[in-house]
Each structure stands twice: as C-alpha cells, then as structure tokens.
C-alpha positions in Angstrom: 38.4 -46.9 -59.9 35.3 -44.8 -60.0 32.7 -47.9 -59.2 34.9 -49.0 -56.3 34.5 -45.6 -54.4 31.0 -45.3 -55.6 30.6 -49.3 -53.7 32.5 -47.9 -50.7 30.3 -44.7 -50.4 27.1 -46.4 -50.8 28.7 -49.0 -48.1 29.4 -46.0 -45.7 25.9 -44.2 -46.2 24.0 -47.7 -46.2 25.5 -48.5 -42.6 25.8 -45.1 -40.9 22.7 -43.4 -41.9 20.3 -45.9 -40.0 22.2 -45.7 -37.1 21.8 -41.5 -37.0 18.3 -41.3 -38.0 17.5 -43.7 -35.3 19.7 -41.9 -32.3 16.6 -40.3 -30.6 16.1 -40.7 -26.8 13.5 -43.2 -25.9 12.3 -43.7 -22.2 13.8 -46.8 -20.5 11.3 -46.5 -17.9 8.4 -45.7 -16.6 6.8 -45.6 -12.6 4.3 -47.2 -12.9 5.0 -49.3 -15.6 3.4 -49.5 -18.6 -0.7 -51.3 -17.6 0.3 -51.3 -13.9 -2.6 -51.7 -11.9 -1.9 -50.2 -8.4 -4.0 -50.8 -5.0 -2.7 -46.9 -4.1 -2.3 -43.4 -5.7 1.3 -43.0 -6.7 3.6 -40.2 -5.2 5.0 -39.7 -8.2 5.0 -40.4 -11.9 8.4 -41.2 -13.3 10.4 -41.2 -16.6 13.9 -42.3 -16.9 15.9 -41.8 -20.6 19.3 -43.1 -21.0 20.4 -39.7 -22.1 19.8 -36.3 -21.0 16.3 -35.3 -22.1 14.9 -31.8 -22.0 10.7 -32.8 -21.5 8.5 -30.1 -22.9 5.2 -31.6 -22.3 4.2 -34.1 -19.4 -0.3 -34.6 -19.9 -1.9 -36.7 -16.9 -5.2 -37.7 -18.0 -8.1 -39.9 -16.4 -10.2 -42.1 -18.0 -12.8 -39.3 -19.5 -10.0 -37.8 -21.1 -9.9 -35.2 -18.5 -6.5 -33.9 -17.8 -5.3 -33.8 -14.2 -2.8 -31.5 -12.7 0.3 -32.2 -12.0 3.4 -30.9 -9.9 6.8 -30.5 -12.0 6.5 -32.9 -15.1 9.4 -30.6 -17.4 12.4 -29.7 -17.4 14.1 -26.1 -18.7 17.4 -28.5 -18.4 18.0 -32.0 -19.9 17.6 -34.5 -17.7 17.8 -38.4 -17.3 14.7 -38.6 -15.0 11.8 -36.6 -14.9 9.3 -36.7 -11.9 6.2 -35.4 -11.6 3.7 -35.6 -8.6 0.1 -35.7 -8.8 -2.7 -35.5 -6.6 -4.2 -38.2 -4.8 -5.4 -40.4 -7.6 -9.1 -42.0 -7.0 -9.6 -45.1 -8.7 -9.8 -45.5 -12.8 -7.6 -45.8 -15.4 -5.0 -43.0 -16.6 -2.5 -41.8 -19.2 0.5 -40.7 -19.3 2.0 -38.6 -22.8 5.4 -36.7 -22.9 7.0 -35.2 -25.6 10.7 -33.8 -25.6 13.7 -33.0 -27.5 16.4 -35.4 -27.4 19.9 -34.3 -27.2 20.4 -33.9 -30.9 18.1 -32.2 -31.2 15.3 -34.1 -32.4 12.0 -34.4 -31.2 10.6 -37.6 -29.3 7.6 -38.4 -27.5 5.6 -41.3 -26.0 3.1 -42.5 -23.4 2.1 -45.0 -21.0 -1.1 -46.5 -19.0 -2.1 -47.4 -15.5 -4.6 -48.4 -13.4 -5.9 -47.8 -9.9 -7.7 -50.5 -8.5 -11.2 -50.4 -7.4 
C-alpha cells in the first residue's frame, strides 16, 4: 500500500511541478520585432505579455551602448502591453531590455534588437 502512494505522489510532483516552475510571463511580442530593420524612427516601442505584467525596467540603448531616453516604458500596474516612446531615432542599431514581475510573482526579463537603416 505504501509504494503505490509513494508511485502516485512522485506521479503528481513529476507532472505538476514543471508546469509551475515554468508559469512566468514571457513577451509574445515585440514592435519592432525582434532584428527589424526599419527605413523610419518608430513612435513607439512595444511589449505585449499574455498576462498582466507589472515592467520595472524598460533600457533603450544605441549601438555604443549608450542609453537613450525614453517616455513611459513601466508600469506601477500590471499590464498586457507596455509602450514606450522614444525620441526620433537616427540611424544604427539598438536594444531593447525589460525586466518585470510576472503575476506570480516571479521575476522575468528579456530583450530584443532593431535596426534603422542607413
């Protein structure tokens, strides 16, 4: 009796464990996409989670590593979309990195690239 709820304990930790460790937000999207290469500055720089997402750090950064300023980029509130404008954007490559807290709680982060064209 004892090994069959020990096999049906390890059964229910071995299949429901993965599945919460692994329930963290991650972006769905991006604007621009991921190594877009645009003829124009954007008018703003989007993220888009399939949950609610409270964004604690949005970094805009050229291709010397030089961060640029942006307008909005965080949210006090979770969120499914986060938009941030920048300046005009000359041309060059940039970065985007976020980081965040998920709605359980844990922390995620990530970033993306893109190009404006000569």
């Amino acid at each position: 009796m004892f090994n069959k709820i020990l096999i049906v304990l390890t059964f229910l930790l071995a299949t429901t464990l993965p599945t919460l460790s692994f329930a963290h937000a991650k972006i769905v999207k991006t604007s621009p996409e991921n190594n877009a290469i645009l003829q124009t500055s954007p008018d703003k720089i989007t993220l888009s989670f399939p949950e609610p997402i409270q964004v604690t750090t949005f970094k805009l950064k050229n291709d010397k590593g030089e961060t640029v300023e942006v307008e909005d980029g965080k949210s006090l509130s979770p969120t499914k979309q986060i938009n941030a404008k920048p300046p005009v954007l000359l041309q060059g490559s940039y970065s985007v990195n976020w980081r965040g807290l998920s709605s359980d709680g844990h922390p995620t982060k990530g970033h993306f690239n893109f190009t404006i064209a000569p």
